[in-house]
C-alpha positions as MATLAB code, in Angstrom:
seq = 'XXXXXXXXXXXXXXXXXXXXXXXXXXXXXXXXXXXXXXXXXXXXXXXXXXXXXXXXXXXXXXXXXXXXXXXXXXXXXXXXXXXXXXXXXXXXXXXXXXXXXXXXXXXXXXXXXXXXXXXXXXXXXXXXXXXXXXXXXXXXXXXXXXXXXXXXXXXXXXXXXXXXXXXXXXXXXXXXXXXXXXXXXXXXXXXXXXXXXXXXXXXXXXXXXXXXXXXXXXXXXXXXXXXXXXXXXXXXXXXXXXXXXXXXXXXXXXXXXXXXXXXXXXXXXXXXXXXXXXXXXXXXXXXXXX';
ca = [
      98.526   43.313  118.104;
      97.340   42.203  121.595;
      95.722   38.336  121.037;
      94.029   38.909  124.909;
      92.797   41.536  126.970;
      95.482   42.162  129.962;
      93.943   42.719  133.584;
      96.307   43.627  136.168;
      95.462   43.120  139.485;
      97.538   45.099  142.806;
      97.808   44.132  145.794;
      97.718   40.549  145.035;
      98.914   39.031  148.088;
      95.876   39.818  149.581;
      93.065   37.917  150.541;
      90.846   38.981  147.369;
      94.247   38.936  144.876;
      94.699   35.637  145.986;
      90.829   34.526  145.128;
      91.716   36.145  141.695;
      94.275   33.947  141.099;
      92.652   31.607  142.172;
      90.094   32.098  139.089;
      92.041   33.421  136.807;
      92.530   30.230  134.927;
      88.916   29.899  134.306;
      89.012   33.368  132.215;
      91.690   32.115  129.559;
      90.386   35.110  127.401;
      92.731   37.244  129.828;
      95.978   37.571  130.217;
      96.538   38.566  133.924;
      99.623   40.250  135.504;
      99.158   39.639  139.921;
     101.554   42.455  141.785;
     101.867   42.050  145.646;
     102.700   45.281  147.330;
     106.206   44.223  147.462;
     106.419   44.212  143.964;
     104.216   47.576  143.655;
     103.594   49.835  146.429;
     101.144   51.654  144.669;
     101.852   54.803  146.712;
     105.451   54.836  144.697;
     103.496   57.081  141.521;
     106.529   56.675  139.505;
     106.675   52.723  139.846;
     103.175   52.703  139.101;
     103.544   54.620  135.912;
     106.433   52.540  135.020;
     103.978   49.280  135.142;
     101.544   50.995  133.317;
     103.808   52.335  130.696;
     105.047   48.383  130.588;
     102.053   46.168  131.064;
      99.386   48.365  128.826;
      96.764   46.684  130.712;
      93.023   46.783  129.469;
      91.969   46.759  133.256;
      93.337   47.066  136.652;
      91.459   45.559  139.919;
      92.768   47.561  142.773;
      92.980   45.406  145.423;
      95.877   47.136  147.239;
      94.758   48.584  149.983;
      96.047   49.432  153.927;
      93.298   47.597  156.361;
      94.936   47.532  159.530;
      91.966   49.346  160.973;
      93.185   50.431  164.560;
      96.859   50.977  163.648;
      95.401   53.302  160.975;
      94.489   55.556  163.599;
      98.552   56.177  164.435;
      99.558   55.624  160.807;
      97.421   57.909  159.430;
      99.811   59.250  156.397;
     100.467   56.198  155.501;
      96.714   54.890  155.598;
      95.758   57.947  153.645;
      98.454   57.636  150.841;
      97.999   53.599  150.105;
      93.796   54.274  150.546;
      93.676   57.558  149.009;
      96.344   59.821  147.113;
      97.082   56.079  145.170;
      93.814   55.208  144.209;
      93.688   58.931  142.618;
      97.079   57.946  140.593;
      95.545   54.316  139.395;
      92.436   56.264  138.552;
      94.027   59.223  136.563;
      96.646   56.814  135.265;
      94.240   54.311  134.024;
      91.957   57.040  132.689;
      94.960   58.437  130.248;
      95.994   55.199  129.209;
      92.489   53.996  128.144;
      92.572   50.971  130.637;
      89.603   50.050  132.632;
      89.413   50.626  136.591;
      87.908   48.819  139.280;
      88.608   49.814  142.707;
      87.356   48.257  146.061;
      86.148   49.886  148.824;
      84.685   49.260  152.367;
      81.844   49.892  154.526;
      83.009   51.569  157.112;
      83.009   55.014  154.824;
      79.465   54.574  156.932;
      78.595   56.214  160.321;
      76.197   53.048  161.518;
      73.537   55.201  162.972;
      70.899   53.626  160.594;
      68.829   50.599  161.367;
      68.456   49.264  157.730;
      71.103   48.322  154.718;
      72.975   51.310  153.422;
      72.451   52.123  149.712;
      75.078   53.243  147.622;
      73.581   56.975  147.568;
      73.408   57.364  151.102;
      75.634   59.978  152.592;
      79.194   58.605  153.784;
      80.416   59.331  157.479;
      83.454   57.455  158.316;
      83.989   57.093  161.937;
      87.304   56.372  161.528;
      90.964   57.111  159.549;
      90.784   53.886  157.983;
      87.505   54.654  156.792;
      88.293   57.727  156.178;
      90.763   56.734  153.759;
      88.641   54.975  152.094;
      86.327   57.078  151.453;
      89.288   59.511  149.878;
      89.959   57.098  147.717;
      86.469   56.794  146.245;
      86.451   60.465  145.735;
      89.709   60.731  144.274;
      88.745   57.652  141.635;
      85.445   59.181  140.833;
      86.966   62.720  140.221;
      90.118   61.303  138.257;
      88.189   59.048  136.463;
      84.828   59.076  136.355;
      84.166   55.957  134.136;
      85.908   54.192  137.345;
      83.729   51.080  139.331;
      83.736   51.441  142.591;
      82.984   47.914  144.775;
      82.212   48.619  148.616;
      82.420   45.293  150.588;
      82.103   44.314  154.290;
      83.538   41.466  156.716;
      85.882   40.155  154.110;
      87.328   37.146  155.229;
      88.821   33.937  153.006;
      91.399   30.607  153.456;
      94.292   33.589  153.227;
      95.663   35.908  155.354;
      94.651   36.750  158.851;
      91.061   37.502  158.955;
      87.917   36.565  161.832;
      87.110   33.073  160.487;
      90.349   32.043  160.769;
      91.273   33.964  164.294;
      87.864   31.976  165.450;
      88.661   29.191  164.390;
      92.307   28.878  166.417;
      90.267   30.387  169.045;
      87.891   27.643  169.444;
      90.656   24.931  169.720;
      92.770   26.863  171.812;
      90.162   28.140  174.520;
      87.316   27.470  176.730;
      85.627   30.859  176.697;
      85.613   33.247  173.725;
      84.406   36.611  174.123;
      82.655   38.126  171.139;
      81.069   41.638  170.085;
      77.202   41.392  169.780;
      75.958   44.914  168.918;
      77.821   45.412  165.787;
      75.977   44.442  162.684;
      76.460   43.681  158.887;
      77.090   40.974  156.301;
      80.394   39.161  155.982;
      81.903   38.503  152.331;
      83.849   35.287  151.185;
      86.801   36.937  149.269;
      85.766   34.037  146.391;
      82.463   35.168  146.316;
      84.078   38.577  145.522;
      86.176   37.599  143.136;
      84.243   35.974  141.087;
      81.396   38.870  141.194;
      84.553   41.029  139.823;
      85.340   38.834  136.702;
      81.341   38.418  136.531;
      81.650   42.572  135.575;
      85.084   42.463  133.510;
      83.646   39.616  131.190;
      80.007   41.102  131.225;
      81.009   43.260  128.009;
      78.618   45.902  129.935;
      80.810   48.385  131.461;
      78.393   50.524  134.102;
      80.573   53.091  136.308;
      79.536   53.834  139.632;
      79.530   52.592  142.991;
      78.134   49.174  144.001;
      77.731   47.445  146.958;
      78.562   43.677  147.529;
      78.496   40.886  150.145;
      76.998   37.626  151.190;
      73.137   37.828  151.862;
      72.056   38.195  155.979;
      72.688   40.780  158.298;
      74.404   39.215  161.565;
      76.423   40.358  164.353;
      80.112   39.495  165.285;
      78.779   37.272  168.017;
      76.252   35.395  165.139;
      78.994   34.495  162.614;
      80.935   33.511  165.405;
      78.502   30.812  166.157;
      78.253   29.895  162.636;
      81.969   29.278  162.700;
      81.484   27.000  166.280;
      78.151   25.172  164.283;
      80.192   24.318  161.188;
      83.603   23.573  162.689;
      81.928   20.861  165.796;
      84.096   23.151  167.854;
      83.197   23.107  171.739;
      84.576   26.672  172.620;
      81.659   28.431  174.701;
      80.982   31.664  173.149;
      80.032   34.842  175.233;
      78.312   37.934  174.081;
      79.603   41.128  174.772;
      78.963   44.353  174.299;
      81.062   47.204  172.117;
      82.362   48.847  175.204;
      83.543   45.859  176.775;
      85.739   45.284  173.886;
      87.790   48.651  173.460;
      89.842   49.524  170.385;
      91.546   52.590  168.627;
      89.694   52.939  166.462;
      85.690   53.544  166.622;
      83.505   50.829  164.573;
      80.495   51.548  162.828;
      77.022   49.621  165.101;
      75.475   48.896  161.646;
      77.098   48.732  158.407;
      75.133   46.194  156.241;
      75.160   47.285  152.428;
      71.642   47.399  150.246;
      73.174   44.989  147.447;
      69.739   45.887  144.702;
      72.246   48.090  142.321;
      74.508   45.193  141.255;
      72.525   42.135  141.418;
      70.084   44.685  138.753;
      72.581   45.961  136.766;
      74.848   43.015  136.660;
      72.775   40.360  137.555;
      74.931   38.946  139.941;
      73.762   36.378  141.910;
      74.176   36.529  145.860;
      74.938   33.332  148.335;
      74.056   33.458  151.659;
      76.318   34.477  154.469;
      76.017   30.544  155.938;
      76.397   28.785  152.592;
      79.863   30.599  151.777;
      81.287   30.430  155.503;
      80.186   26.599  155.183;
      82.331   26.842  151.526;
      85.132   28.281  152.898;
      85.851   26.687  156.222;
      86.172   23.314  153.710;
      89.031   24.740  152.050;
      90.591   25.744  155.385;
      90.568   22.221  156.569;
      91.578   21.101  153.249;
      94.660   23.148  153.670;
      95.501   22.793  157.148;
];
């Protein structure tokens, strides 16, 4: 007989496996198994099966997940298979073997063309393969397994990994003049602040399928958490605002994609920091670090 619940988490190499890890030792009631993509690429169905078959897990946080956004736009097989087809598998597989799934998701399954936060009801219109991707992969989840929780976050960024705190911050030592987008808006996340909202759910003993939204309270552009980054760091980079189409990319971005977060602080009363207070946390552990 199983003395603790198992959790295993995929992709945990990333930026939000790593904040799990991070916590994991503060949930001793679990037992948790981490598995990079190296050690399962959850688009091999028969290695995932194998795991499951192995590990009997109670739940699985899907964190695996393919985010290079413009590259997605050449690699779209590949994008669709990691962000789609396998979340169906980890679904249907987790469904059949009684295990619990949480999946995480993003907000660019959004078209921006509203002015105010997007509710988890709203209709989806990715502008994008990466988004649409994503947006497959809620689908498949919710089909496969409909007891399934489905997280959509925005601007995730952390101490790990390459994400825009970081990039800014090497920035600002490395250059006078930093050009930044100022017509995209939405809320950034700190991957910890994630993290811990998952484990808030696993541990809550109240098990509520569905989609929620999550991220750090404020809606800001590019160009405004850039400054935050310049305010906390002392940097003395000058920062200039620029527009969308001075900035090209592959791959089109959503103008406003900030998420309407009522559903989960309601039904899981989880609490939410503001965008300032967990950049301000974050950048500490950088420096830490470096």
């Amino acid at each position: 007989m199983k003395s603790k619940s198992r959790i295993l988490v995929t992709g945990a190499n990333g930026q939000l496996g790593k904040e799990l890890k991070n916590i994991a030792h503060s949930f001793p009631q679990y037992e948790f198994t981490f598995l990079s993509k190296e050690d399962l690429p959850v688009h091999h169905f028969e290695l995932v099966r194998i795991y499951f078959n192995t590990l009997k897990p109670d739940f699985c946080i899907n964190c695996a997940a393919y985010t290079a956004v413009d590259r997605a736009e050449e690699e779209k097989v590949l994008a669709f298979q990691v962000n789609g087809e396998a979340v169906g598998v980890l679904a249907a597989i987790c469904k059949e073997k009684h295990s619990k799934f949480l999946h995480v998701s993003t907000d660019y399954v959004f078209d921006g063309k509203e002015n105010k936060p997007y509710s988890e009801n709203f209709s989806t219109h990715p502008l994008n393969i990466y988004g649409a991707s994503k947006l497959e992969g809620e689908k498949q989840a919710i089909q496969l397994n409909p007891e399934a929780v489905i997280i959509r976050t925005s601007w995730l960024y952390s101490a790990y990994g390459k994400n825009f705190v970081k990039t800014m911050m090497k920035l600002l030592t490395e250059k006078t003049d930093i050009r930044v987008v100022n017509d995209q808006f939405g809320s950034p996340t700190y991957a910890a602040d994630l993290a811990e909202a998952i484990m808030k759910i696993i541990s809550s003993n109240e098990w509520i399928p569905g989609i929620f939204h999550f991220s750090n309270e404020g809606v800001i552009s590019w160009y405004d958490f850039a400054t935050g980054i310049k305010e906390i760091t002392k940097s003395n980079g000058i920062l200039i605002p620029v527009t969308t189409s001075e900035f090209p990319s592959k791959a089109e971005r959503p103008k406003f994609s900030a998420l309407d977060k009522t559903k989960i602080q309601e039904k899981y009363h989880i609490q939410l920091k503001n965008w300032k207070e967990s950049l301000s946390e974050c950048i500490m552990q950088i420096e830490k670090h470096s």
